[in-house]
DOMAR-138953 format. One record per residue: residue number from 1; residue in one letter; z, y, x of N, C-alpha, C in turn. Coordinates in pm, 1 decimal. Atoms other than C-alpha are relative to their C-alpha. Layout:
BEGIN
{atom NUM "A" {Z Y X} {Z Y X} {Z Y X}},
...
This chain:
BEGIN
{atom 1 "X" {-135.7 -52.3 5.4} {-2659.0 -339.8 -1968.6} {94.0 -82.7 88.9}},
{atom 2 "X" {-102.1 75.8 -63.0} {-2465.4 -669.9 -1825.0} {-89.3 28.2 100.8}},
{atom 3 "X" {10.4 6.2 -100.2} {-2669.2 -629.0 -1520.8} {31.7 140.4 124.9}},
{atom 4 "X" {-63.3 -168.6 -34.0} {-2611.4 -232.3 -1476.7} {148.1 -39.8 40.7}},
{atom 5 "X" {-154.2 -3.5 -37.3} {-2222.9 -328.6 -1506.5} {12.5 -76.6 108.5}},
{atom 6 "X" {25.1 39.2 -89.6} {-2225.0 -591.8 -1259.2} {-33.5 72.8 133.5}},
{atom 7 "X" {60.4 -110.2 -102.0} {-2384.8 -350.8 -1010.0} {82.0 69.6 20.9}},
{atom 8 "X" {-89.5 -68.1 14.7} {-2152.1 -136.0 -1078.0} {140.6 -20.5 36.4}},
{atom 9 "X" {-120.5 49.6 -74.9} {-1840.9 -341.8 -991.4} {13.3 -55.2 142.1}},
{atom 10 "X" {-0.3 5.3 -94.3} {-1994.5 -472.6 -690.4} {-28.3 125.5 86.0}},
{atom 11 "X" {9.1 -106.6 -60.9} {-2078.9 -127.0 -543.4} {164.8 26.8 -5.9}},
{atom 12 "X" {-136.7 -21.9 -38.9} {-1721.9 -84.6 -615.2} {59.8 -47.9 60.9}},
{atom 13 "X" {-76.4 139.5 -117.5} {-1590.2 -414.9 -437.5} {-35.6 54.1 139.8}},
{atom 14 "X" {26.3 -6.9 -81.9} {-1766.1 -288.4 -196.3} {23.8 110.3 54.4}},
{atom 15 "X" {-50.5 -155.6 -15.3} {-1643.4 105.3 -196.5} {136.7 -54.4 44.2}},
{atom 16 "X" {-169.2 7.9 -50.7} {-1258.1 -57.2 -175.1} {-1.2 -62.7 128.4}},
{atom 17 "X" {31.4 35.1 -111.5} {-1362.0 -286.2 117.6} {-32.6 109.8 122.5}},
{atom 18 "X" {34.6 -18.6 -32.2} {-1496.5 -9.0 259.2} {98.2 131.5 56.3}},
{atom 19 "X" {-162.2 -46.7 46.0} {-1160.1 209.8 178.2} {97.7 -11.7 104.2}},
{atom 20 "X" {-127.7 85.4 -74.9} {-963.5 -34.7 347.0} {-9.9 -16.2 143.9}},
{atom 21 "X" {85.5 13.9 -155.1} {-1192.4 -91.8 653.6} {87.8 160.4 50.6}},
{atom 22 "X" {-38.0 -184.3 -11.1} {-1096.7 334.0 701.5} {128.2 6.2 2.7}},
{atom 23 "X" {-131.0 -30.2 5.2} {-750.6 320.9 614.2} {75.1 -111.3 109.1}},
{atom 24 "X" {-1.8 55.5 -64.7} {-741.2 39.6 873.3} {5.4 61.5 136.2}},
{atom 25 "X" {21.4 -76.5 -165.8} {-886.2 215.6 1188.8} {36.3 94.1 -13.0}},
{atom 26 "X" {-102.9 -118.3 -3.8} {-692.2 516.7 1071.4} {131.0 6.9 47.3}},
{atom 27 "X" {-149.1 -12.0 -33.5} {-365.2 381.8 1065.4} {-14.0 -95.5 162.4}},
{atom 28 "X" {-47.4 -8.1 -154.1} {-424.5 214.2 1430.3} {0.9 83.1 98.7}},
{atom 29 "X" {41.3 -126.3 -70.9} {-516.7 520.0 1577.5} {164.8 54.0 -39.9}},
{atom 30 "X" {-138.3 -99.8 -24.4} {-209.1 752.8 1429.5} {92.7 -98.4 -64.0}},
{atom 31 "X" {-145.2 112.3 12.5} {42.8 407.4 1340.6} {-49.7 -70.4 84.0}},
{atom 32 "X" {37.7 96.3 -69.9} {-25.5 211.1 1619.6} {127.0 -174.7 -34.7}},
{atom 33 "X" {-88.0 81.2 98.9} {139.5 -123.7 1486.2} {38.7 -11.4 -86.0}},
{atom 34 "X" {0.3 7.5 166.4} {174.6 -52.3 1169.5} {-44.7 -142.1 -113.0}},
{atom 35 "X" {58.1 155.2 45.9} {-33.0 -336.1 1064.1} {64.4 -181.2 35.4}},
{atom 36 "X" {-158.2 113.5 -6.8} {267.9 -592.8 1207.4} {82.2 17.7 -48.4}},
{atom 37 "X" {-130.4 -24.1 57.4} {532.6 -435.8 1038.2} {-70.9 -65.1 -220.1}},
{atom 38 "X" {68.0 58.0 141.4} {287.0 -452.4 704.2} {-115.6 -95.4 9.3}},
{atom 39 "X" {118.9 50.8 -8.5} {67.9 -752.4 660.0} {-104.3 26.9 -87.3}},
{atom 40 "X" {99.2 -51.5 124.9} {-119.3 -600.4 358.0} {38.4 146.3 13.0}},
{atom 41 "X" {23.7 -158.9 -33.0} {-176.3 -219.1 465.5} {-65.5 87.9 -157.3}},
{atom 42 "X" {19.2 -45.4 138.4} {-301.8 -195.6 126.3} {89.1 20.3 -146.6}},
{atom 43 "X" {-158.2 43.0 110.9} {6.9 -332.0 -67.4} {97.5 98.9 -40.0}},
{atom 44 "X" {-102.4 -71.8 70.6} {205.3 -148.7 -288.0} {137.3 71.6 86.8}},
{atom 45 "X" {-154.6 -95.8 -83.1} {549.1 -89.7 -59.2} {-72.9 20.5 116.1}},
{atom 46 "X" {81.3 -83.0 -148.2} {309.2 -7.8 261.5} {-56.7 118.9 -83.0}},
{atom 47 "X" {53.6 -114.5 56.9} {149.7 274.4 27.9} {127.8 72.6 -23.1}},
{atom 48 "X" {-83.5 -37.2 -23.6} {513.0 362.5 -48.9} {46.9 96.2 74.8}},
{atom 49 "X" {-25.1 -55.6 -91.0} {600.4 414.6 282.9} {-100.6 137.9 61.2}},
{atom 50 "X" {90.9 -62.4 -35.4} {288.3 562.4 377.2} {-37.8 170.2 -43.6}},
{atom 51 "X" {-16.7 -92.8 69.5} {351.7 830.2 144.8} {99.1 134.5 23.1}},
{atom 52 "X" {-181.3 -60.4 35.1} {721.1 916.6 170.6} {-46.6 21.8 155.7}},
{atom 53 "X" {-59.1 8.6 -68.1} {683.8 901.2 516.0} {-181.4 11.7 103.4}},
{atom 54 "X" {138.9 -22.4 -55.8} {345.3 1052.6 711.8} {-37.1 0.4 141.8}},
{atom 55 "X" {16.9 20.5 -162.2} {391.4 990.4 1081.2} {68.7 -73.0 27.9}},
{atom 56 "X" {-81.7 110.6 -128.4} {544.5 742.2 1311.1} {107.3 66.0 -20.8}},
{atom 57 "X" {-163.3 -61.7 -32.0} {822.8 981.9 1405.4} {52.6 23.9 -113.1}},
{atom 58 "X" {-86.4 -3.7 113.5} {904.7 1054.8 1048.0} {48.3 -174.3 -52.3}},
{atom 59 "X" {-102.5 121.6 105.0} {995.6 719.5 957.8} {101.3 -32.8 152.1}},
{atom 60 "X" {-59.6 24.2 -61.3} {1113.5 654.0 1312.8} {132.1 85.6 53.7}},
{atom 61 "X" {-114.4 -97.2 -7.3} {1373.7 964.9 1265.8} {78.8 -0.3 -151.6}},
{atom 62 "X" {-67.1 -33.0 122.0} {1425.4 914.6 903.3} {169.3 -136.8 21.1}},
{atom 63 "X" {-97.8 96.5 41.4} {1781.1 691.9 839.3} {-57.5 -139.4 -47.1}},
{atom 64 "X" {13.9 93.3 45.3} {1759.8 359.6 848.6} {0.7 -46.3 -165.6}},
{atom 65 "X" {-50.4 41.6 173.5} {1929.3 318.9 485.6} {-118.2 77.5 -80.1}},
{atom 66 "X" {66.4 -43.6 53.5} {1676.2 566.5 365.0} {-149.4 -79.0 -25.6}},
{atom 67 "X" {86.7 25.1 31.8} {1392.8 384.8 405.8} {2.3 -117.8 -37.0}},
{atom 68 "X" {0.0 122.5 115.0} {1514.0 50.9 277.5} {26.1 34.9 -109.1}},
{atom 69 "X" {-42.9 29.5 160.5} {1670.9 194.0 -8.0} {-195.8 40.4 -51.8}},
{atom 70 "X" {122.0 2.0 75.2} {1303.8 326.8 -74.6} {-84.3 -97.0 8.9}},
{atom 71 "X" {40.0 99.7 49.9} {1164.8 12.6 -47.2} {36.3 -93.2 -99.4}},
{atom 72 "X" {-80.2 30.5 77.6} {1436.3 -140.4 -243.3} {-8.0 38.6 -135.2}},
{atom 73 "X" {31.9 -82.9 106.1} {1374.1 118.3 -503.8} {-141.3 -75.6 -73.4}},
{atom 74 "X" {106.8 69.0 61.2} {1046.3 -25.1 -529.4} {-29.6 -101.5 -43.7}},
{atom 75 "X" {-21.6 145.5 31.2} {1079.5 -340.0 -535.2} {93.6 -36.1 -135.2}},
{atom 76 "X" {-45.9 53.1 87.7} {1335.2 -328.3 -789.2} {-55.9 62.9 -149.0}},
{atom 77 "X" {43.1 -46.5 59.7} {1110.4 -139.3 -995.0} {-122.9 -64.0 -47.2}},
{atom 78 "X" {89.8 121.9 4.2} {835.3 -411.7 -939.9} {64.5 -86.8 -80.3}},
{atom 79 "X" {-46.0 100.3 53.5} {1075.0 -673.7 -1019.4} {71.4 32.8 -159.1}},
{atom 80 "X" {-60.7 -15.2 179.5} {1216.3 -506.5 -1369.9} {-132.4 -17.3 -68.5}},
{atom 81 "X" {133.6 -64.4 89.1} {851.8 -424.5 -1470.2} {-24.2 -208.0 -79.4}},
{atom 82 "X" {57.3 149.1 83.3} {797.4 -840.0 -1460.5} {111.6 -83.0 -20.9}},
{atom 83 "X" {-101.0 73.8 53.8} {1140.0 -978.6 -1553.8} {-30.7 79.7 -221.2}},
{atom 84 "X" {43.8 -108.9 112.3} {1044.9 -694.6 -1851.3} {-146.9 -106.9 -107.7}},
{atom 85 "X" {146.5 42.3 6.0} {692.9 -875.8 -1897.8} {41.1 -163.1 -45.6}},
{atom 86 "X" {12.7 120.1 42.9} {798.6 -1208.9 -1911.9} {128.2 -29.4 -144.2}},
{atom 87 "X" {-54.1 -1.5 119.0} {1074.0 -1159.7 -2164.3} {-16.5 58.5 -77.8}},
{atom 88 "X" {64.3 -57.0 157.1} {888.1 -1018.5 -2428.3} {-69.8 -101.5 -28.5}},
């Protein structure tokens, strides 16, 4: 059983690695630089963006203010969750 599970999490370590590798040579191909603006392409406010915002030219036409406040948004939604967390 513990050796089944084991197996099982490394096939997965190795499915997200493998994830990331993809979502890597994806976004240099259609974000070229992308990966300087975010140093973790995986990270929470790069998925954000990545979301809200599906091409180069859409973020590079959207309003400045728009896309900080949606990072902002997030972030302050991060930061309640563990100001939340540690005062309980």
């Amino acid at each position: 059983m513990l050796r089944n599970l084991c197996r099982e999490y490394y096939d997965l370590v190795d499915d997200r690695a493998n994830i990331k590798k993809k979502l890597s040579n994806d976004l240099r191909v259609a974000f070229p630089g992308y990966e300087k603006v975010f140093s973790d392409i995986t990270g929470n406010t790069s998925l954000v963006i990545l979301k809200s915002y599906s091409t180069p030219e859409a973020i590079i036409n959207a309003p400045k203010e728009d896309v900080l406040n949606l990072i902002l948004l997030f972030l302050k939604r991060v930061f309640y969750g563990l100001e939340k967390l540690i005062t309980s």
